[in-house]
N, C-alpha and C positions, 0 to 999 in steps of 0.2 A: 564500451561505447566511446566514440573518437566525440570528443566534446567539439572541434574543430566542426564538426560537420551542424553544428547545432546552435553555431555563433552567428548574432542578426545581422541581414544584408543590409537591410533598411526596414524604416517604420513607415506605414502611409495611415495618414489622419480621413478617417471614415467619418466619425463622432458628428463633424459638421453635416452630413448627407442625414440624419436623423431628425434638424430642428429646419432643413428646406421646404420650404411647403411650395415652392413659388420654384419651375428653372430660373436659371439666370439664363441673359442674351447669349453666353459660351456654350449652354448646355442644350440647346434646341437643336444643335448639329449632330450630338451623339444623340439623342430623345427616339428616332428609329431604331439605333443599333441595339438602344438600352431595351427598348420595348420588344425586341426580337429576343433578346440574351433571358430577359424575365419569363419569356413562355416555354425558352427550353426544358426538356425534362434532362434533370443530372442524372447523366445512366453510366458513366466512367467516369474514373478519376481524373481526366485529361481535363474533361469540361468543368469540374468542381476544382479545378486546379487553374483554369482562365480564370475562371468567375471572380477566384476571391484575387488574384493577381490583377483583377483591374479595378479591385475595391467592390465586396458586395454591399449592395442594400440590404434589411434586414429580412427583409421575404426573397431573396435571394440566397439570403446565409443559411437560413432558416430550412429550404431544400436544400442548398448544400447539404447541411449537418445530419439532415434527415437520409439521403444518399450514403453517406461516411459512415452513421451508426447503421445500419443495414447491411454493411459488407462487415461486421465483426464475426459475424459465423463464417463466412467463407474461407473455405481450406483449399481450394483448387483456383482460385480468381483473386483479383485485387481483394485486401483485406487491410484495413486501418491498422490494426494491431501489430501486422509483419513489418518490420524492419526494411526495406526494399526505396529503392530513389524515390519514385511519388509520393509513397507515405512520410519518406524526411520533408520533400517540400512542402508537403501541406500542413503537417504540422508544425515546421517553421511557421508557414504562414498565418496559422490560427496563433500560434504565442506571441508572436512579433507582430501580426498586424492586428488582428480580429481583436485579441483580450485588451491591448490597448486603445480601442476605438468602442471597445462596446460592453467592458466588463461592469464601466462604472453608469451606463445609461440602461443598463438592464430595468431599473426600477422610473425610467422615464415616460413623461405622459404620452411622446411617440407612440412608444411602443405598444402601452394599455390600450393607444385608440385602435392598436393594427386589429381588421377582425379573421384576421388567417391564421393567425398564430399567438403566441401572448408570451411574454417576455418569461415567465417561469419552463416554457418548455423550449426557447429556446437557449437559454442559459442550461438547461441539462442537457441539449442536445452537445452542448459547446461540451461538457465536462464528460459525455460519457463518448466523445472523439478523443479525450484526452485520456483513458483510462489505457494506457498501453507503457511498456516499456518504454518508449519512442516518448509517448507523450510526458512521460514523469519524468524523464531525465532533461527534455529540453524545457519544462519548466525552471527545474534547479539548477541547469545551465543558465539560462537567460537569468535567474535570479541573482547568482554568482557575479555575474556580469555588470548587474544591475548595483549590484552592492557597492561594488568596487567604485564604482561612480557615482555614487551618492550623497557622498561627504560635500560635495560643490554641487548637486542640482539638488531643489523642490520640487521638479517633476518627476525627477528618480524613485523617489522615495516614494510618491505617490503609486509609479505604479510597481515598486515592491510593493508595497502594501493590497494591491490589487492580485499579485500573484501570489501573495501568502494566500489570500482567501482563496483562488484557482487551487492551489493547490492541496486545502484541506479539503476543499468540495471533491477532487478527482481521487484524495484516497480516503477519505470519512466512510464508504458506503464499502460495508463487510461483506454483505451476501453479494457481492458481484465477482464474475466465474476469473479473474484476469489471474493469480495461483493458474486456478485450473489451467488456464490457457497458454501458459507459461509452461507447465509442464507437459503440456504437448504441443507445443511450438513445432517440433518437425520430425517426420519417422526415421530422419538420421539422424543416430545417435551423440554422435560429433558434434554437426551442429548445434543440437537442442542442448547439448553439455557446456560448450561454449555462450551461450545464449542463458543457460541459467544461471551459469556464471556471474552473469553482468545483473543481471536480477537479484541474485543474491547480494553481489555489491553494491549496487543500490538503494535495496531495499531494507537490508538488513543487516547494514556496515555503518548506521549512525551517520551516513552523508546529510541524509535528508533533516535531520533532528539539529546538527550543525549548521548549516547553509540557511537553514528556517532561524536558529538564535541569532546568527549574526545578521539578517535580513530585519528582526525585529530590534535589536540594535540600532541599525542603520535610520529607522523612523521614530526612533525616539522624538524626532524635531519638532514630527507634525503636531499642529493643534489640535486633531480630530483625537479624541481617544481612544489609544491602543488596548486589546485586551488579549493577553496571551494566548496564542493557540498553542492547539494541543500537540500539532509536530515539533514546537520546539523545545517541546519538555520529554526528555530523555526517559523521563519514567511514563507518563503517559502513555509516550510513542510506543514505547519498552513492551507496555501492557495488550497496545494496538497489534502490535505482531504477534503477539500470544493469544488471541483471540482470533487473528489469521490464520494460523497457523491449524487452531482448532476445527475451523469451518474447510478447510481444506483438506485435512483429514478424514471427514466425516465425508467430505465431498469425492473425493476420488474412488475408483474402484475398487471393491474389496475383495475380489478374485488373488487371493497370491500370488498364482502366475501372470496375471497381468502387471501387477504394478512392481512384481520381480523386474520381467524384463523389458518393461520401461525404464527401470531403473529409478523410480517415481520415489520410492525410500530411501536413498541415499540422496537422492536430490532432496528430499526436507530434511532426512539431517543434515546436511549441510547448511541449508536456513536457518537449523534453528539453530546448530552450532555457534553462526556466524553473529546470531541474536541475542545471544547466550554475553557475547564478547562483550558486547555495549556497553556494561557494566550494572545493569537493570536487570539480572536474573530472578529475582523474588517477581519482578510484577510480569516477564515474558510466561514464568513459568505459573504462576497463582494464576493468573489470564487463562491458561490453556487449562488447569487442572477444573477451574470453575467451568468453563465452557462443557468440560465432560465430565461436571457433575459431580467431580472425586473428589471433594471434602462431601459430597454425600453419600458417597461410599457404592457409585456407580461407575467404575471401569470402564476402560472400554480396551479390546485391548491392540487399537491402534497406534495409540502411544505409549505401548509395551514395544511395539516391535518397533517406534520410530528410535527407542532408546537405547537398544540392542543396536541399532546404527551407525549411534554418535562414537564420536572420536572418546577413548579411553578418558580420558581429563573431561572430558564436557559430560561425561556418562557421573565420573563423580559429582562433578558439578551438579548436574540435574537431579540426583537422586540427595545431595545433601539439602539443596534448596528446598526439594520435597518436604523432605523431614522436619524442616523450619516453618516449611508450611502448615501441616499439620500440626502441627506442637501449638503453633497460634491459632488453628481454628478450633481447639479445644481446650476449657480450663482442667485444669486437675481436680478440680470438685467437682465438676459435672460432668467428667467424660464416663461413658458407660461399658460395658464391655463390647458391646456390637459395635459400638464407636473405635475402639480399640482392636476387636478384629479385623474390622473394614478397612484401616489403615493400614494394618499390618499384610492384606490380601493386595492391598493398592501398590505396597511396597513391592511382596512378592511377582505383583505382577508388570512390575516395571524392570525388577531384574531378574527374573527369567531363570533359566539355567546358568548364568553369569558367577560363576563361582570367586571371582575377585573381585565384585561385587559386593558378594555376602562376606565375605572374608572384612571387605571396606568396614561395612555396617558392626561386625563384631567384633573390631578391630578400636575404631570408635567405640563401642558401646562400655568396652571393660577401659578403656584410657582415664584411669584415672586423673578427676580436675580438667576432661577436656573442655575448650568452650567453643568446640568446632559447633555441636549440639544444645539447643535447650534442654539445660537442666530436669524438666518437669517430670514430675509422674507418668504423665502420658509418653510423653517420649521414649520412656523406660520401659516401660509396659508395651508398648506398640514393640521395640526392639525385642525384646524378650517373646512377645506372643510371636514372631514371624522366626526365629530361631530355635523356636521349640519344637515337637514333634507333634505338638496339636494341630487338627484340623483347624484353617481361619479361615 
């Protein structure tokens, strides 16, 4: 994604339009055209694209944003999520002008009096427009931006701080389909390759966990107190994609031939691969194993076959991380033998027919003084029960 295309033209201050109760003698000229503009129904992006370019009111935004989150499913018509010139503009316009005019009066007596709307559903409306490639990247754009300029303004940093909180609010919420959506972005293949691409980069290249620490950096100044979010902690984040990763699995189609030739497998290894890299593999990968339930010894075996995917190095990686994992979710005095098969069946079924693979695992297991592996009994017994000729 061309950052260029994502850089502010300007900002226009709305904020004041919240605390008028009264026109002013200026305002009684436009007072028909506004009162015309207020009854339209937003039915295309043209007209939700005037509205907020000439500054909306909040029951003006408010349909806007209600218009905007209703084209997310559309696959044949404007659609928020698509990548396309209306959708940069308006999303320009919701980061650059909307969240700084209206993020931090969300909790204003204004608004509690409005009786059409109420400031909690339109603050989601605002964050589930911004749940798009398009919308994540010109967040961390404009925050980039915001940063570098920080060091000399108190309003900068102000409204970093308003954008870190946008943008834990637009990716905090797990059961929402944007994965999903992302890997069907479009039925040419090309396309949607190039396009996941950029999602994987984003998403799962450590930009966002960076650009978040140094944006929290950057307001160390203010008086208000700072309290760490969770994007900027690399292990956090680390665990956040691993939990995505998991609901997206379980979410997509489990026909083989469908999500063969979507190519849908190779597209998450790639994510996770790229996830892998961050340097947080214990909490991407203990994330995803919890999520399906394997430290309790329930498989699934979609993340058998995501693993069969991964690039060579990232297949060891995954499978040693495993191993570490298990070893700590069980002590050596209390691990039982179903605990020990379980693991051992969890292993078998992460590497498949993978014979350099197992080769890995018993290659490791006879190394004497290695300390690739924990030590433990359990460790030993799990290696030994998945190498033997017993049924686990």
């Amino acid at each position: 994604m061309d950052d260029d295309l994502l850089k502010p033209v300007s900002t226009v201050t709305i904020r004041k339009k919240l605390e008028d109760s009264q026109p002013t003698p200026n305002t009684h000229a436009h007072a028909h055209e506004r009162d015309q503009r207020a009854e339209l129904k937003v039915s295309s992006p043209e007209i939700a694209l005037r509205i907020l370019k000439d500054g909306a009111r909040p029951e003006e935004l408010f349909t806007v944003l209600k218009y905007l989150k209703s084209t997310r499913e559309r696959k044949n018509d404007f659609n928020i999520r698509i990548p396309e010139p209306r959708t940069t503009q308006i999303v320009h316009l919701l980061v650059n002008d909307i969240i700084p005019s209206y993020w931090s009066t969300f909790e204003s007596e204004a608004l509690k009096r409005s009786k059409s709307f109420n400031q909690d559903s339109l603050k989601h409306a605002l964050i589930e427009c911004l749940r798009s490639l398009l919308g994540i990247g010109s967040v961390v754009s404009r925050l980039k931006l915001l940063v570098a300029e920080a060091r000399h303004e108190e309003l900068r940093r102000q409204a970093i701080s308003e954008l870190l909180d946008v943008l834990q609010e637009v990716l905090g919420s797990l059961y929402d389909d944007l994965m999903i959506a992302c890997l069907y972005y479009d039925k040419d293949q090309t396309k949607r390759t190039i396009f996941w691409k950029e999602v994987v980069d984003l998403r799962a290249s450590g930009k966002i966990v960076s650009i978040a620490a140094q944006a929290e950096d950057s307001i160390e100044a203010l008086k208000t107190p700072l309290s760490t979010s969770w994007i900027a902690s690399g292990s956090q984040y680390a665990g956040w994609l691993g939990r995505q990763l998991a609901d997206t699995l379980l979410r997509v189609p489990q026909d083989d031939t469908i999500r063969s030739n979507a190519g849908i497998e190779k597209m998450l290894a790639q994510f996770t691969g790229k996830s892998l890299s961050m340097g947080y593999p214990n909490d991407v990968i203990r994330e995803l194993l919890k999520s399906y339930e394997m430290t309790n010894l329930q498989p699934r075996t979609a993340i058998g076959t995501l693993v069969q995917k991964l690039r060579p190095h990232e297949q060891l990686q995954f499978i040693d991380t495993t191993v570490s994992i298990l070893a700590e979710n069980f002590s050596s005095n209390e691990t039982k033998q179903h605990d020990v098969s379980g693991a051992a069946g969890l292993l078998s079924l992460l590497i498949g027919t993978n014979e350099s693979l197992r080769d890995h695992l018993v290659e490791r297991l006879v190394q004497e003084g290695s300390r690739f592996y924990d030590d433990s009994t359990f460790s030993l017994r799990v290696m030994f029960a998945m190498i033997s000729d017993d049924e686990v």
